[in-house]
mmCIF file of the N, C-alpha and C atoms, coordinates in Angstrom:
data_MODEL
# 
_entry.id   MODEL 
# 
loop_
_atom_site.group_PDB 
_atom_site.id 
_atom_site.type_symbol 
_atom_site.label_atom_id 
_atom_site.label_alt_id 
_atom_site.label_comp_id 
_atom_site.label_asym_id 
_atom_site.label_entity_id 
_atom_site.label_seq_id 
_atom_site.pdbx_PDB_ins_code 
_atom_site.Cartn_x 
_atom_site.Cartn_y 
_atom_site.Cartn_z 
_atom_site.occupancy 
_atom_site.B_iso_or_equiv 
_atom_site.pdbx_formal_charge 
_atom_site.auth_seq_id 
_atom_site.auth_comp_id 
_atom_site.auth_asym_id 
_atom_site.auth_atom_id 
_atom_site.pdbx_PDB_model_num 
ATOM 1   N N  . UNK A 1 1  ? 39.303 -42.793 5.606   1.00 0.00 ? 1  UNK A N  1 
ATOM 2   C CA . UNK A 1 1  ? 39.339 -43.078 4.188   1.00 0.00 ? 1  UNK A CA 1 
ATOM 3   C C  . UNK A 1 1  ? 39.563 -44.576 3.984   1.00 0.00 ? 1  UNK A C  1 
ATOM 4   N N  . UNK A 1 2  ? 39.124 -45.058 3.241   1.00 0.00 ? 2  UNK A N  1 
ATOM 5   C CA . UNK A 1 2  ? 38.675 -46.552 2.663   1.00 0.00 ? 2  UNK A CA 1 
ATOM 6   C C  . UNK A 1 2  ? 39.414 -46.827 1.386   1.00 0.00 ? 2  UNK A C  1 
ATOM 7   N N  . UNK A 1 3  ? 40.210 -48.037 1.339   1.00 0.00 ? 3  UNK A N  1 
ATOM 8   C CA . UNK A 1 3  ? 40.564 -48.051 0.337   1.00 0.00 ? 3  UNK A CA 1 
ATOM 9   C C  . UNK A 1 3  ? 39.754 -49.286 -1.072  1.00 0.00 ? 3  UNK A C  1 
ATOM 10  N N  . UNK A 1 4  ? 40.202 -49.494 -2.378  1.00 0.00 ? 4  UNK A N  1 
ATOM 11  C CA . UNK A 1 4  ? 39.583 -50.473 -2.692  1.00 0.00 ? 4  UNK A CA 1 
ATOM 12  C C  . UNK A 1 4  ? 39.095 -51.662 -2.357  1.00 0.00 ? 4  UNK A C  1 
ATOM 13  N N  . UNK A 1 5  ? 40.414 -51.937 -1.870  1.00 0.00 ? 5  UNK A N  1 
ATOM 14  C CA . UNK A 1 5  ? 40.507 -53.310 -0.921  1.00 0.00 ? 5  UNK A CA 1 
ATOM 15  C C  . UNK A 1 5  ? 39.610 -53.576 -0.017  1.00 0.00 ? 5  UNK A C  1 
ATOM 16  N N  . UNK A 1 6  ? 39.633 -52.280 1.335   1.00 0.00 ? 6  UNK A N  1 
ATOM 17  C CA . UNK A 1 6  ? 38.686 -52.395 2.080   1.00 0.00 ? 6  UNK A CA 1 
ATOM 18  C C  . UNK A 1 6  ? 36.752 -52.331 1.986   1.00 0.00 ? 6  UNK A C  1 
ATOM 19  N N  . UNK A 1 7  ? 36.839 -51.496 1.003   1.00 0.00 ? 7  UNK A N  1 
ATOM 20  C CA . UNK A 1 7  ? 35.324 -51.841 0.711   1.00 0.00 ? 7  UNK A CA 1 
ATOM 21  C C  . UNK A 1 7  ? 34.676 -52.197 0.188   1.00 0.00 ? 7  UNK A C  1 
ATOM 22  N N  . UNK A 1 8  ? 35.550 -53.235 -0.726  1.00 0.00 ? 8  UNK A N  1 
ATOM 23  C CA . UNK A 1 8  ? 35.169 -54.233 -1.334  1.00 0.00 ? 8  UNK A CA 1 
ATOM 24  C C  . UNK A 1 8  ? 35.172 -55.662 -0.009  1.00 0.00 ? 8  UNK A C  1 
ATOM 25  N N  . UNK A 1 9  ? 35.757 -55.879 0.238   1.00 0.00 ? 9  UNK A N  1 
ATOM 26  C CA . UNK A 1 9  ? 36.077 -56.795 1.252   1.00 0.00 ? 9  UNK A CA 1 
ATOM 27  C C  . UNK A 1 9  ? 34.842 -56.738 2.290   1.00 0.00 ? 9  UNK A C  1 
ATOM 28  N N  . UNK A 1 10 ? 34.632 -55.164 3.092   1.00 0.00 ? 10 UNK A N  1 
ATOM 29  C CA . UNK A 1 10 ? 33.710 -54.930 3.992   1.00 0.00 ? 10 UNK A CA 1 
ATOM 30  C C  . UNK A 1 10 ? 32.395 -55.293 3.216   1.00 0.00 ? 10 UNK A C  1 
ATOM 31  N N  . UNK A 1 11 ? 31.719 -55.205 1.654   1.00 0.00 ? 11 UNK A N  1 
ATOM 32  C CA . UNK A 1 11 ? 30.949 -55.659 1.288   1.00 0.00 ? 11 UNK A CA 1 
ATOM 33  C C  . UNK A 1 11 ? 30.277 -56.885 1.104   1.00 0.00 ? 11 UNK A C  1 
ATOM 34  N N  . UNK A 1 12 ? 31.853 -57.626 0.718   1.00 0.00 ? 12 UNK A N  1 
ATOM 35  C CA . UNK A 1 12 ? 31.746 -59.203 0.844   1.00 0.00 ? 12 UNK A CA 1 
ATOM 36  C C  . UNK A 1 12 ? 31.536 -59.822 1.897   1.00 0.00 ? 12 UNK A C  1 
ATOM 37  N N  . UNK A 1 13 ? 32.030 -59.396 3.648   1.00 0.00 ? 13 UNK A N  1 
ATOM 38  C CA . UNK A 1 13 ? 31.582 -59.639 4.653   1.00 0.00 ? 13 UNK A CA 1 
ATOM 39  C C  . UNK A 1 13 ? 30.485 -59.826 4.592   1.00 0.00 ? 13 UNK A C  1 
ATOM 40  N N  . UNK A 1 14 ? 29.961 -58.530 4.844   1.00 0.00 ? 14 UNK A N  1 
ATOM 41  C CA . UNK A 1 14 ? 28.229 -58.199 5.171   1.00 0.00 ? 14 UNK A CA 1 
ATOM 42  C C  . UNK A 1 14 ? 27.242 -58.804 4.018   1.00 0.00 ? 14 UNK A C  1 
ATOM 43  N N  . UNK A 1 15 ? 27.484 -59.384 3.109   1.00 0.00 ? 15 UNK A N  1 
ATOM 44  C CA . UNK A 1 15 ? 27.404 -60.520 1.986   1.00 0.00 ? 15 UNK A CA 1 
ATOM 45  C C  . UNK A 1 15 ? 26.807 -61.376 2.746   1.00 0.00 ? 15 UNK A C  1 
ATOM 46  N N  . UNK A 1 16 ? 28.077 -62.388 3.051   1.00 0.00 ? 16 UNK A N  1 
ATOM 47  C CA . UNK A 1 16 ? 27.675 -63.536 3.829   1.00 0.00 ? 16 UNK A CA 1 
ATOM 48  C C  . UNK A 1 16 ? 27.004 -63.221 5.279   1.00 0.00 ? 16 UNK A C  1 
ATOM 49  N N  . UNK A 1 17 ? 27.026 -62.325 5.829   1.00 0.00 ? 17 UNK A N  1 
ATOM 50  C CA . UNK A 1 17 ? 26.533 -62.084 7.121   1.00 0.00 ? 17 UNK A CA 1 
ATOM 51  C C  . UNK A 1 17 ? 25.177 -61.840 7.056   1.00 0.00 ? 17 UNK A C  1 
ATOM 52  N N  . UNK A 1 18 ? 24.930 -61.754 5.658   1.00 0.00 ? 18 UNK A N  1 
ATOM 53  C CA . UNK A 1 18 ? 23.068 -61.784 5.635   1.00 0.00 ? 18 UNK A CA 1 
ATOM 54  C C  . UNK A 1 18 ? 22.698 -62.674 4.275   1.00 0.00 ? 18 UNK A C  1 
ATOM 55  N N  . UNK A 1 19 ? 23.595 -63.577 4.809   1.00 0.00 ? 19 UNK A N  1 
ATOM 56  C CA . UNK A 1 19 ? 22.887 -65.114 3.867   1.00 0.00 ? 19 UNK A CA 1 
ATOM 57  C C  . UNK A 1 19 ? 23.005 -64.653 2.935   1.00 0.00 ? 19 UNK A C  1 
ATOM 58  N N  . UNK A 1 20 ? 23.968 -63.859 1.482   1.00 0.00 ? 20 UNK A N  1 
ATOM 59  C CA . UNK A 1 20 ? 23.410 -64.084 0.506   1.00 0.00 ? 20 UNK A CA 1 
ATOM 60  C C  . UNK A 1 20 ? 25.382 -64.597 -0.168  1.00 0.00 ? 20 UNK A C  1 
ATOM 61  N N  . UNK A 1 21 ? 25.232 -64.844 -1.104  1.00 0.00 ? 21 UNK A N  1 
ATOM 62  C CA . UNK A 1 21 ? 26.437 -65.214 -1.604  1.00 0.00 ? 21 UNK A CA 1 
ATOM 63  C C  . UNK A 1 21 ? 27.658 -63.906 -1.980  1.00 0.00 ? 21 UNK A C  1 
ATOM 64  N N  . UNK A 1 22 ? 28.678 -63.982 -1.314  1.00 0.00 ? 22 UNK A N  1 
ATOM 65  C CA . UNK A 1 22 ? 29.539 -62.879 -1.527  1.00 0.00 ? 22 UNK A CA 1 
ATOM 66  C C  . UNK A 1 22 ? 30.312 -62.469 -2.604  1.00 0.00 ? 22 UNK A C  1 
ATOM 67  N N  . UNK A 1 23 ? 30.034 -63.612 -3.658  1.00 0.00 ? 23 UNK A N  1 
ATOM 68  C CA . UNK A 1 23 ? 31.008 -63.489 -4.653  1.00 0.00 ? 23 UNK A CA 1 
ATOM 69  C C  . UNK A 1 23 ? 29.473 -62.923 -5.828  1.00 0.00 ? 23 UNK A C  1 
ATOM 70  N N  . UNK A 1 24 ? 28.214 -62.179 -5.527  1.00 0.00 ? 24 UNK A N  1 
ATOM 71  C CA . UNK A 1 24 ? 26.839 -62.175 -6.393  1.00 0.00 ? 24 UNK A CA 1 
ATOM 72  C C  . UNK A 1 24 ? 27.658 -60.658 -6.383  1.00 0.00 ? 24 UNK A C  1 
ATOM 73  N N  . UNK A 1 25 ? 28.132 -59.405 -5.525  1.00 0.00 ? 25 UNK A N  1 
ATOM 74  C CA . UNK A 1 25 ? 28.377 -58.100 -6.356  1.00 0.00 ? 25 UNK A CA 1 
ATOM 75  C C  . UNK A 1 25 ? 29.084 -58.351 -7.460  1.00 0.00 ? 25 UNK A C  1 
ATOM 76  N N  . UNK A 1 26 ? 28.212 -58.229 -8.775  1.00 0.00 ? 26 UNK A N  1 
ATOM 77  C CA . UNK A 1 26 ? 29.168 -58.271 -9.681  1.00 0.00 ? 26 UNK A CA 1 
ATOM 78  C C  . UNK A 1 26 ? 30.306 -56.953 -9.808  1.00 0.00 ? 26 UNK A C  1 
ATOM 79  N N  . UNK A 1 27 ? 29.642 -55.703 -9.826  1.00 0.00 ? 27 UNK A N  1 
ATOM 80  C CA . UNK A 1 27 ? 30.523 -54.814 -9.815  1.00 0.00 ? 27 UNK A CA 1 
ATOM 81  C C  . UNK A 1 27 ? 30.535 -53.889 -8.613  1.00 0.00 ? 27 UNK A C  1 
ATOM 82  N N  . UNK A 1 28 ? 31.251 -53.206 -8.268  1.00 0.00 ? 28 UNK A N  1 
ATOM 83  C CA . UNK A 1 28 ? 31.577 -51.641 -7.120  1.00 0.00 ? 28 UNK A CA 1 
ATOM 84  C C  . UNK A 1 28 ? 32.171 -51.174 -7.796  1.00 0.00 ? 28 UNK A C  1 
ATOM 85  N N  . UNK A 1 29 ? 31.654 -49.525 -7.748  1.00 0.00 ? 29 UNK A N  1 
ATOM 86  C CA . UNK A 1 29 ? 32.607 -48.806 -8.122  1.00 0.00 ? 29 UNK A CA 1 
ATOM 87  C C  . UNK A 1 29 ? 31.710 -47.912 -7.810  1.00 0.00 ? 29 UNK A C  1 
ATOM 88  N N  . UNK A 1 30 ? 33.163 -46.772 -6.977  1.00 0.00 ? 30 UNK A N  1 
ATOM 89  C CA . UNK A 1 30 ? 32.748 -45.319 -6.496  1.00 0.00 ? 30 UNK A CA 1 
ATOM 90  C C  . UNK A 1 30 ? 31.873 -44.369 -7.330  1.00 0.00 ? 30 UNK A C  1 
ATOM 91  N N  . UNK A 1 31 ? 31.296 -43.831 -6.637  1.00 0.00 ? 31 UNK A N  1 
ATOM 92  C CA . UNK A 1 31 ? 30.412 -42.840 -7.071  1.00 0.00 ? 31 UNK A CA 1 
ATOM 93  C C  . UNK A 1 31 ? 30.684 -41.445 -6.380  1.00 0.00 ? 31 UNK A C  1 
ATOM 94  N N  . UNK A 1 32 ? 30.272 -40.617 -7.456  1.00 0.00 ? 32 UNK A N  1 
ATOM 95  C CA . UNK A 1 32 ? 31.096 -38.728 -6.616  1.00 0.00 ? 32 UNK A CA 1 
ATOM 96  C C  . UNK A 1 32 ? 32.365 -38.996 -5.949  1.00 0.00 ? 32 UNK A C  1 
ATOM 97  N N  . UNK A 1 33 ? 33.413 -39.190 -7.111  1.00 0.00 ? 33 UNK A N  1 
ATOM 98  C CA . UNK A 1 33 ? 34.535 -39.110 -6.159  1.00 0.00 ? 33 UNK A CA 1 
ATOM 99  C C  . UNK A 1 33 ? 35.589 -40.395 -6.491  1.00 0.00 ? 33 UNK A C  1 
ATOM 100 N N  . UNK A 1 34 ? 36.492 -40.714 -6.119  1.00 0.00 ? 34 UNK A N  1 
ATOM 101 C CA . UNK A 1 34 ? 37.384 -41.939 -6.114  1.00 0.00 ? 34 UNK A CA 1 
ATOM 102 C C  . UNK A 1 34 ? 37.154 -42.696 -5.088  1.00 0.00 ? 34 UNK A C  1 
ATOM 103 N N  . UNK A 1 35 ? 38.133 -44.290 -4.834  1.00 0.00 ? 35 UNK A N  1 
ATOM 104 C CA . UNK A 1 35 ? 37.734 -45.170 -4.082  1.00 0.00 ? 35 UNK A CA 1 
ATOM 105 C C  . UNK A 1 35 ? 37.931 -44.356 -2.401  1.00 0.00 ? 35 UNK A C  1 
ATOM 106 N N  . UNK A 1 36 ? 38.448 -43.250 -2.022  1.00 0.00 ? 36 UNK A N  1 
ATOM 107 C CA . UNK A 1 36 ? 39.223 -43.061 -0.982  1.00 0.00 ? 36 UNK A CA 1 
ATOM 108 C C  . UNK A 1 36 ? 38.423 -42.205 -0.510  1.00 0.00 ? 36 UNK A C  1 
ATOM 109 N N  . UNK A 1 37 ? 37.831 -41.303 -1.817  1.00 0.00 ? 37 UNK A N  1 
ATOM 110 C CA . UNK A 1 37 ? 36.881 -39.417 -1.047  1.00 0.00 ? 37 UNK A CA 1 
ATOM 111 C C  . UNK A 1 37 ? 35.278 -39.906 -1.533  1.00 0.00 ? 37 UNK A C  1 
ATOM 112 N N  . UNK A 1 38 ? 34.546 -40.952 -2.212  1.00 0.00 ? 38 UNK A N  1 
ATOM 113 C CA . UNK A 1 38 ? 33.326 -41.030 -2.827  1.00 0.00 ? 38 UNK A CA 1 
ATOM 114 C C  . UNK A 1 38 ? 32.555 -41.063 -1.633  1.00 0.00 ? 38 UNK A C  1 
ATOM 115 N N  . UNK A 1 39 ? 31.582 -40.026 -2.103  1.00 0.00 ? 39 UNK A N  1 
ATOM 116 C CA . UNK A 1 39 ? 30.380 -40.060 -0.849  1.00 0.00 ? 39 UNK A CA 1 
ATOM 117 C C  . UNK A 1 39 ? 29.269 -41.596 -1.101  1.00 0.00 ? 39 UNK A C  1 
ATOM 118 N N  . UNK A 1 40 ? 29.144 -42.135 -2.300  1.00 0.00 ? 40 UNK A N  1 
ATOM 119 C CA . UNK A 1 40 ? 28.470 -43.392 -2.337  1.00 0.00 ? 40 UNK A CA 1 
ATOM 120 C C  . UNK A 1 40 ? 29.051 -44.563 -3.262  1.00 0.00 ? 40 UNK A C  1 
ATOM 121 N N  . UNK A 1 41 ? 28.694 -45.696 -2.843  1.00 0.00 ? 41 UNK A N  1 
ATOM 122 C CA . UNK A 1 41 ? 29.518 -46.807 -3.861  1.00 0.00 ? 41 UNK A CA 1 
ATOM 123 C C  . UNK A 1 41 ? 28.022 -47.061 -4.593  1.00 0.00 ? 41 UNK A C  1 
ATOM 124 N N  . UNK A 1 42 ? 28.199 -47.858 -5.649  1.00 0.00 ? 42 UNK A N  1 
ATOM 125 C CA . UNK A 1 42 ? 27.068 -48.459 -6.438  1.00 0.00 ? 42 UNK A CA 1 
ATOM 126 C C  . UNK A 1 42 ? 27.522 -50.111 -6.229  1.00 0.00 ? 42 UNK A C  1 
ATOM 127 N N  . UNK A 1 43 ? 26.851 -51.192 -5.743  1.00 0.00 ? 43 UNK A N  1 
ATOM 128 C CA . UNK A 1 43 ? 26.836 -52.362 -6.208  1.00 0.00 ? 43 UNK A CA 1 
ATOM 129 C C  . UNK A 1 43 ? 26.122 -53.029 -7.199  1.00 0.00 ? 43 UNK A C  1 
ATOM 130 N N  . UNK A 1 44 ? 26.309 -53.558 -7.926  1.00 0.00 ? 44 UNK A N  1 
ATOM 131 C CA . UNK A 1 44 ? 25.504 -54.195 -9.051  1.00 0.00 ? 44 UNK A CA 1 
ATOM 132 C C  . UNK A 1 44 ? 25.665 -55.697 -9.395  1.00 0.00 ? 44 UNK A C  1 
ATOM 133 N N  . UNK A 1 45 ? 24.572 -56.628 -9.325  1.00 0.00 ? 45 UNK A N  1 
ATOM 134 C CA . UNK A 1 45 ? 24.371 -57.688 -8.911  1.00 0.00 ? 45 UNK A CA 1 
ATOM 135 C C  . UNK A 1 45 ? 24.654 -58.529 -10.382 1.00 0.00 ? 45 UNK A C  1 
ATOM 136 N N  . UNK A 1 46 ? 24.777 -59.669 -10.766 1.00 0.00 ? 46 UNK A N  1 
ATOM 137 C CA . UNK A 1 46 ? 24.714 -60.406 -12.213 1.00 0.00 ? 46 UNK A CA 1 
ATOM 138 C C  . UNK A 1 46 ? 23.483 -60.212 -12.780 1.00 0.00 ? 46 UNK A C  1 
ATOM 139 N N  . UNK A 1 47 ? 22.012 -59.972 -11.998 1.00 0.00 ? 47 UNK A N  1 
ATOM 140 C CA . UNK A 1 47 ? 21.381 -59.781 -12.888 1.00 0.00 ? 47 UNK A CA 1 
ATOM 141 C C  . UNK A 1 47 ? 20.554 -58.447 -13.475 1.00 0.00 ? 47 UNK A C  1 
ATOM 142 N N  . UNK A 1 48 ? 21.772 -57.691 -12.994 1.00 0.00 ? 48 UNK A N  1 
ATOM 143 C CA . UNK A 1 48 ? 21.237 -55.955 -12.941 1.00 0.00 ? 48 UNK A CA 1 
ATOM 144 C C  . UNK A 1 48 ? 20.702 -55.371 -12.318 1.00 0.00 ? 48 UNK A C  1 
ATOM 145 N N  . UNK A 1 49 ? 20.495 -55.742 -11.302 1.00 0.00 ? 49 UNK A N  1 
ATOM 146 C CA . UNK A 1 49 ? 19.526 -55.319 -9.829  1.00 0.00 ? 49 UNK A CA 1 
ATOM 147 C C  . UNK A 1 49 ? 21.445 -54.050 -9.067  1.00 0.00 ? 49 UNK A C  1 
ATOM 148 N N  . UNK A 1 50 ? 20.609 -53.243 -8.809  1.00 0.00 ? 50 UNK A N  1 
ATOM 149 C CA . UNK A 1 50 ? 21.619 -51.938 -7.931  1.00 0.00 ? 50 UNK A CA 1 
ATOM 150 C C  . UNK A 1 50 ? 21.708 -51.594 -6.517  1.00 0.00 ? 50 UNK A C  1 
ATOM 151 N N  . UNK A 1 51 ? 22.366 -51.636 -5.830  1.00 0.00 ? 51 UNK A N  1 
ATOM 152 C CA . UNK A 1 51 ? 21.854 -51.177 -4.659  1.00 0.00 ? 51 UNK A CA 1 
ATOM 153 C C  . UNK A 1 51 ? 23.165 -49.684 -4.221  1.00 0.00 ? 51 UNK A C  1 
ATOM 154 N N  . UNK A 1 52 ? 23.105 -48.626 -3.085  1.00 0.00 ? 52 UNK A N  1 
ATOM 155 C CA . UNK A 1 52 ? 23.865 -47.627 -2.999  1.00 0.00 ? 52 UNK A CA 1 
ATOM 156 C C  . UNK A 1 52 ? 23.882 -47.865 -1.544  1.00 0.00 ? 52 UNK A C  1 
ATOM 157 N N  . UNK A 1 53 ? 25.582 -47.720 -1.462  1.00 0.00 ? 53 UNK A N  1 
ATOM 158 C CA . UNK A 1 53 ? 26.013 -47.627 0.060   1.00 0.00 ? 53 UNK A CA 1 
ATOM 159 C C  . UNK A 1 53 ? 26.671 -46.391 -0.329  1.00 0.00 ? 53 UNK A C  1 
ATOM 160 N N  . UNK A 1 54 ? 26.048 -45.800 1.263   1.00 0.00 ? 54 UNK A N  1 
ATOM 161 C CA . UNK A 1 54 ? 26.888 -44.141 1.292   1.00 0.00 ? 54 UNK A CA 1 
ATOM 162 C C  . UNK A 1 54 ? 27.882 -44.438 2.259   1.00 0.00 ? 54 UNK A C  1 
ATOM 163 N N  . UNK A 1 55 ? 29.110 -43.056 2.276   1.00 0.00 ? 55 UNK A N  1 
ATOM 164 C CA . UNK A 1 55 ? 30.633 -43.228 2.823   1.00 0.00 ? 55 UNK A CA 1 
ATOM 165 C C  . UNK A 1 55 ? 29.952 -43.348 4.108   1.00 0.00 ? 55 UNK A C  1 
ATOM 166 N N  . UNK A 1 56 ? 28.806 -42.179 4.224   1.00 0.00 ? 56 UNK A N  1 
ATOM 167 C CA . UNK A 1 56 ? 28.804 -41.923 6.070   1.00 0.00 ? 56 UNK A CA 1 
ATOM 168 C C  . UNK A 1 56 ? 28.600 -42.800 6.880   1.00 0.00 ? 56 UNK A C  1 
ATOM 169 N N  . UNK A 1 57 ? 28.056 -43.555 6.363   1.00 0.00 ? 57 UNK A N  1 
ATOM 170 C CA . UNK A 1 57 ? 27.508 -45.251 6.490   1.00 0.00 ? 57 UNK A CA 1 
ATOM 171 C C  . UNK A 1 57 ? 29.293 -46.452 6.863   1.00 0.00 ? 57 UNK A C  1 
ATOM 172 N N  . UNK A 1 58 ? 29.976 -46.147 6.362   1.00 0.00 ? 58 UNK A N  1 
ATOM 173 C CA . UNK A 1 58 ? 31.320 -46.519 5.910   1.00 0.00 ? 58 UNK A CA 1 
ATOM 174 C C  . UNK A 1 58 ? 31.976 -45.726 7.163   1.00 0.00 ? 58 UNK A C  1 
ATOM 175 N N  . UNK A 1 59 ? 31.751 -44.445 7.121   1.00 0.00 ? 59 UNK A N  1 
ATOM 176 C CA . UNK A 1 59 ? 32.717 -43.933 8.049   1.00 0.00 ? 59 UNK A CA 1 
ATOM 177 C C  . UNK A 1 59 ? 32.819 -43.896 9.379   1.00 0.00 ? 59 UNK A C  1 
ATOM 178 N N  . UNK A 1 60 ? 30.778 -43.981 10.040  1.00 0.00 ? 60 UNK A N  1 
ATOM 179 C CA . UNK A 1 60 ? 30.471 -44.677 11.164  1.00 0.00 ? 60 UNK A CA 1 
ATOM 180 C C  . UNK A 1 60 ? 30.539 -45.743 11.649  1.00 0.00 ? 60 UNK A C  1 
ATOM 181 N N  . UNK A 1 61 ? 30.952 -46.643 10.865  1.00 0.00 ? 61 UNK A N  1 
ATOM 182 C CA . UNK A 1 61 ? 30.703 -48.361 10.805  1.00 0.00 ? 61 UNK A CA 1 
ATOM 183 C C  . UNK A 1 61 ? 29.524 -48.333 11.446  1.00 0.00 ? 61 UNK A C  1 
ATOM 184 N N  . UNK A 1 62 ? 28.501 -47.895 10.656  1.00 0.00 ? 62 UNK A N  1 
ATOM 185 C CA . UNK A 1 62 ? 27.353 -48.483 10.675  1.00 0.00 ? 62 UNK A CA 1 
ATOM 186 C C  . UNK A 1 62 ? 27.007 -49.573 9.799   1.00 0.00 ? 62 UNK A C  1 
ATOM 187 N N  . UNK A 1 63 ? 27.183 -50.891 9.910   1.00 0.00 ? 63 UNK A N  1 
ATOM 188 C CA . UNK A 1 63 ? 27.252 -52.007 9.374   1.00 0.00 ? 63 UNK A CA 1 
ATOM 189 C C  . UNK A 1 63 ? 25.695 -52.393 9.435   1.00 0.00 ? 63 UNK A C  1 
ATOM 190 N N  . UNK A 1 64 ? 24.487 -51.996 9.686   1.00 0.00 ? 64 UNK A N  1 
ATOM 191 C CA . UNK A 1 64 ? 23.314 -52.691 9.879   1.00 0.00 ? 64 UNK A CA 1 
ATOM 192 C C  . UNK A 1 64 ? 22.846 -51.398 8.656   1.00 0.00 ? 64 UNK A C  1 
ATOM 193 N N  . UNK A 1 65 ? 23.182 -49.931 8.626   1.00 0.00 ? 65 UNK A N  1 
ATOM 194 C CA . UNK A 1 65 ? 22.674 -49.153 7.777   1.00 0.00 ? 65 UNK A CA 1 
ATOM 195 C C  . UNK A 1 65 ? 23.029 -50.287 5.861   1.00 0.00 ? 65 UNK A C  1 
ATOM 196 N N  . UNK A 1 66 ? 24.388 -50.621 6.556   1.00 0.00 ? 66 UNK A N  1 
ATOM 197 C CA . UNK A 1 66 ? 24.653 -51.058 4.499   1.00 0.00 ? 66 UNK A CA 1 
ATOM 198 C C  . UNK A 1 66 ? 24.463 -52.331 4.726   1.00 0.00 ? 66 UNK A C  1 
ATOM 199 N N  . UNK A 1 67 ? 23.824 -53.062 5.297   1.00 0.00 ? 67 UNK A N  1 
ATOM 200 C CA . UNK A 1 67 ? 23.388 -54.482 5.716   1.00 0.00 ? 67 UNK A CA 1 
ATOM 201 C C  . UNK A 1 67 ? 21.940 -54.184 4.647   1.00 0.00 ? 67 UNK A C  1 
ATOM 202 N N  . UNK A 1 68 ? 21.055 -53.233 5.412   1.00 0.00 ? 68 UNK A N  1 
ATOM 203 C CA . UNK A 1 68 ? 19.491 -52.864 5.311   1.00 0.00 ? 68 UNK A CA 1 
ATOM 204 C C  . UNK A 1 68 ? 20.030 -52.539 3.060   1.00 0.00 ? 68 UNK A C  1 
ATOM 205 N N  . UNK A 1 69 ? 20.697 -51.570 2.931   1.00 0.00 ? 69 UNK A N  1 
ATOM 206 C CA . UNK A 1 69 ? 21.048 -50.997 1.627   1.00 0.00 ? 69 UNK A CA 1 
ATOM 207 C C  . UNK A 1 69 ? 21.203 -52.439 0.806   1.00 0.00 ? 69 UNK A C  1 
ATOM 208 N N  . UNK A 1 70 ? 22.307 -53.185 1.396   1.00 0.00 ? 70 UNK A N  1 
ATOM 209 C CA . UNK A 1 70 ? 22.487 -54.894 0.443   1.00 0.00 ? 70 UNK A CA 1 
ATOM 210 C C  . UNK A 1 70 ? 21.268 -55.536 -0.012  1.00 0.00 ? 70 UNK A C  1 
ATOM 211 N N  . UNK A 1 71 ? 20.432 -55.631 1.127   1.00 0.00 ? 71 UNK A N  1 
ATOM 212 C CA . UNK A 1 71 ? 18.987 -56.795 0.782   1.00 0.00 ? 71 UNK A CA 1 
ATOM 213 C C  . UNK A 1 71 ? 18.180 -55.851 -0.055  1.00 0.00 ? 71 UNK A C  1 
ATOM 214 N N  . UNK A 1 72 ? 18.161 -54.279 -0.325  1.00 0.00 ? 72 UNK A N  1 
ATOM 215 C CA . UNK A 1 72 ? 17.157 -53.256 -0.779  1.00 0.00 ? 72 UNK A CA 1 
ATOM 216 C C  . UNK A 1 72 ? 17.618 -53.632 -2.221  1.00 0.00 ? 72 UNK A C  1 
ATOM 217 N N  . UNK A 1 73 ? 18.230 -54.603 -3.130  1.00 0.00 ? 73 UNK A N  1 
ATOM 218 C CA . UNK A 1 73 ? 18.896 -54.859 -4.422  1.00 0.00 ? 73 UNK A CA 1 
ATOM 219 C C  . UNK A 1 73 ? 17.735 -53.938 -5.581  1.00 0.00 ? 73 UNK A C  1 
ATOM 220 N N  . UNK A 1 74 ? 17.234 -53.430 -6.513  1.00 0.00 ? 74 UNK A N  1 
ATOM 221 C CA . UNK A 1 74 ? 15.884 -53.236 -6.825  1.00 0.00 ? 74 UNK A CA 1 
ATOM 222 C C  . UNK A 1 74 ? 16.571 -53.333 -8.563  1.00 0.00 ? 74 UNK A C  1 
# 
């Protein structure tokens, strides 16, 4: 289980770890669920562009699955 802190933070990492600016999620916030049980987060960028990281993704540290999800912004 993940807390706010942490996956916000783990987002902002993987931010800068693929060149883009870490402070551009404008918002996170859990989806199905609270910050601790949500099966997906929503990020949302300043200029309304969305992208969805799922927990399982989170819970494997599969970091290249929500790497691929970050740049998919649409």
């Amino acid at each position: 289980m993940k807390t706010q802190a942490e996956v916000e933070g783990l987002i902002q990492r993987l931010f800068r770890e693929i060149g883009s600016n870490p402070a551009e999620p404008v918002q996170i916030k859990p989806r199905d669920g609270g910050w601790e049980n949500a099966l997906s987060y929503e990020i949302t960028q300043k200029d309304g562009k969305r992208a969805r990281i799922y927990r399982r993704d989170l819970d494997d540290g599969n970091e290249q699955g929500i790497k691929t999800a970050l740049r998919g912004f649409k």
